[in-house]
N, C-alpha and C positions, 0 to 999 in steps of 0.2 A: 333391679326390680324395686319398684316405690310400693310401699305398702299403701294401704287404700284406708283412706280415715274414714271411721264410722259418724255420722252423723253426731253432734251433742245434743244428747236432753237434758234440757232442764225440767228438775221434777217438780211438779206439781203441790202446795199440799194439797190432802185431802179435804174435799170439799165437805166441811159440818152443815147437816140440816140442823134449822133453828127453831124452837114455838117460844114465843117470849110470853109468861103470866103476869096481870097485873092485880092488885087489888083494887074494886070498888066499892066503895064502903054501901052499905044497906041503907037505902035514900037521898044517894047520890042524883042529885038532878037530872044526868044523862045515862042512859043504858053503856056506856063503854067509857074503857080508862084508858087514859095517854101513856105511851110510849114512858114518862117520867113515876107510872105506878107502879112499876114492874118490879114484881117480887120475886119470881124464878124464871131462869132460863134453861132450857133445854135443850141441850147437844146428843145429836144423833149422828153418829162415825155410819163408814161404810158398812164394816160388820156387823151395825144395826147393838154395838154399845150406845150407851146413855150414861150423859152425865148431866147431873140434875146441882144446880148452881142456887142458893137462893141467898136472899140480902141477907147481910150480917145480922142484922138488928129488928126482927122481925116485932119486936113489942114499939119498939120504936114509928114504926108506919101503917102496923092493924091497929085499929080499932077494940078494946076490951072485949066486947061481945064475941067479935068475930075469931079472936087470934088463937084459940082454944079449938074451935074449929078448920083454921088453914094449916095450923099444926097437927093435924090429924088429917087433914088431904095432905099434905107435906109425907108425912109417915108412908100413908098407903101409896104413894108414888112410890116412894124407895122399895116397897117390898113387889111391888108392879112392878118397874123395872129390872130386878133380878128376874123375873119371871116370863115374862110377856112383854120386853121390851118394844117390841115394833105396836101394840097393840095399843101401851101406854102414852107414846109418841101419838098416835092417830087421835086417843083420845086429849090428850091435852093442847090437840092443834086446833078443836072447835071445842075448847071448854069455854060450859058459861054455868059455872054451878056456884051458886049462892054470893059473896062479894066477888068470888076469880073468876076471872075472863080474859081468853085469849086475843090479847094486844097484839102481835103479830109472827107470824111464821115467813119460813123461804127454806130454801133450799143451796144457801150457800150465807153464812155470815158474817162474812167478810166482805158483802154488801151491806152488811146493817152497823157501820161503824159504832154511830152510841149504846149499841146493844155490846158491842165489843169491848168499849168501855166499860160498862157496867157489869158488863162479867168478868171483869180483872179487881172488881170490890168485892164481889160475892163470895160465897162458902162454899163448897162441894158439900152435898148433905148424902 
């Protein structure tokens, strides 16, 4: 009698939802910032963890005025996502609060290559 092979799966990873933030500086000639402003990224797992990634050098890319203030939206994300993660995630998918604004989202980020690179220079904050 021949045993009967089970099928092979190959697994999957899990697919990360993505919101990428950028900064816009205050009097920036256009209302939106390129894909190259991106100061944090946002990984969303299935169990609706979050991990919150942002550039190394953040005095380096804001602006004086402002960086006293994205470091204090910085902060309340981190104490938001232990809390209200799904909640946080929705809100920073259409953020447009003061220089930060939502550069882009999906629902899988291994469509967004250079977003993929630049989450391998970032920080976990």
């Amino acid at each position: 009698m021949r045993a009967e092979s089970s099928p092979t799966r190959t697994s999957q990873p899990p697919k990360l939802r993505y919101c990428a933030v950028g900064y816009c500086p205050r009097g920036s000639k256009n209302g939106s910032a390129p894909i190259e402003s991106v100061i944090l990224i946002v990984l969303r797992e299935q169990d609706d963890n979050l991990s919150l990634l942002a550039h190394p050098d953040l005095s380096a890319v804001i602006e004086h005025p402002d960086l006293l203030f994205v470091e204090s939206v910085l902060q309340d994300f981190v104490e938001r996502a232990n809390l209200h993660p799904d909640m946080l995630f929705e809100h920073v998918c259409s953020l447009w609060h003061g220089p930060l604004i939502t550069v882009a989202s999906g629902v899988d980020i291994s469509e967004a290559p250079l977003l993929i690179e630049l989450s391998s220079r970032f920080v976990t904050i």
